[in-house]
VMD Tcl script that draws the C-alpha trace (Angstrom):
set ca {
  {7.82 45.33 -22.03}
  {11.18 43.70 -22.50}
  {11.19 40.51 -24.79}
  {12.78 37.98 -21.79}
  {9.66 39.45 -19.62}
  {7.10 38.50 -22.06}
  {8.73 34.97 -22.88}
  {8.15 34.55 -18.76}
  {4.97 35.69 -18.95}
  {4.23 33.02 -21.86}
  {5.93 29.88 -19.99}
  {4.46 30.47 -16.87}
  {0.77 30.33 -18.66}
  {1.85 27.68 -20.19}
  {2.74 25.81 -17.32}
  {-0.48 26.73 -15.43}
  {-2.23 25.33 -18.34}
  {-0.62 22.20 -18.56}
  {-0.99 22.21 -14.38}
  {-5.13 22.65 -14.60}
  {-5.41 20.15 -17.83}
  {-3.10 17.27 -16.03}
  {-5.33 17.98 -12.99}
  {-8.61 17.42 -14.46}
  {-7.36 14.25 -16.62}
  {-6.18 12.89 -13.43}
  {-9.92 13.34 -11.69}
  {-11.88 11.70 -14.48}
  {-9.89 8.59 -14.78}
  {-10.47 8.52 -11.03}
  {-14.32 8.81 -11.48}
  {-14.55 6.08 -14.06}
  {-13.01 3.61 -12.06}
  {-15.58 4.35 -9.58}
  {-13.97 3.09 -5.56}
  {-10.71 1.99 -5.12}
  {-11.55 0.84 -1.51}
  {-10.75 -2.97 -1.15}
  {-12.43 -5.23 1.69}
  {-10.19 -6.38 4.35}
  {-10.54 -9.30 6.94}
  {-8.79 -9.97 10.32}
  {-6.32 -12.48 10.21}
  {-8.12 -15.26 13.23}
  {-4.59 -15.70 14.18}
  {-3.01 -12.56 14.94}
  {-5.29 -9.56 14.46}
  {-3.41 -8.18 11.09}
  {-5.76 -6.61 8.42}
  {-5.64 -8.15 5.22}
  {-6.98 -7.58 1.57}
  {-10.12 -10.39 1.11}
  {-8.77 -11.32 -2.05}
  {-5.37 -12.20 -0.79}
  {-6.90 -13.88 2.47}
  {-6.93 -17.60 3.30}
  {-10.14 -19.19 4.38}
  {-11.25 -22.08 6.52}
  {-14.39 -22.59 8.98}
  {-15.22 -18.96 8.32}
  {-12.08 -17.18 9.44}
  {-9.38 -15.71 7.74}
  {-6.08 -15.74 8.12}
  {-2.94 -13.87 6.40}
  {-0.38 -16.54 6.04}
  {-0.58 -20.25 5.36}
  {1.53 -20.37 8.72}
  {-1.22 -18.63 10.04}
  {-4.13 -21.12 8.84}
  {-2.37 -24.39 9.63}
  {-2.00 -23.04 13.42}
  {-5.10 -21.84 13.28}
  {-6.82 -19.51 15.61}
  {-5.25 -18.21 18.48}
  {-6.73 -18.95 21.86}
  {-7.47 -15.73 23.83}
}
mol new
graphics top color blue
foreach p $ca { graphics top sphere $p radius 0.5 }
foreach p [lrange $ca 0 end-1] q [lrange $ca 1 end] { graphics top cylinder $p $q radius 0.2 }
display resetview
């Protein structure tokens, strides 16, 4: 076997290798944060879907802008 043939042959297990151990790093950092699903509301005011956490709330709605809240909900 030539030498440039079996320095290939080394690199491309090499990169394989690094491929597979990146991949399963990436998965169990992703397990131990358990979900990275976030609640959202509807805005009262014009039907956009917000993050809960970044919602504004008054009477029991939400809404996604303090424009939003100080008109208040829309009338349908």
């Amino acid at each position: 076997m030539s030498y440039l043939l079996r320095w290939v042959i080394v690199l491309a297990v090499v990169w394989i290798a690094f491929r597979l151990w990146r991949s399963a790093t990436r998965r169990s950092v992703t397990d131990r944060k358990g979900s990275t699903t976030v609640p959202l509301v509807r805005c009262a005011h014009c039907g956009t879907h917000v993050p809960a956490h970044e919602a504004l709330e008054r009477g029991g709605q939400h809404f996604c802008s303090l424009e939003h809240l100080n008109a208040g909900p829309r009338a349908e």
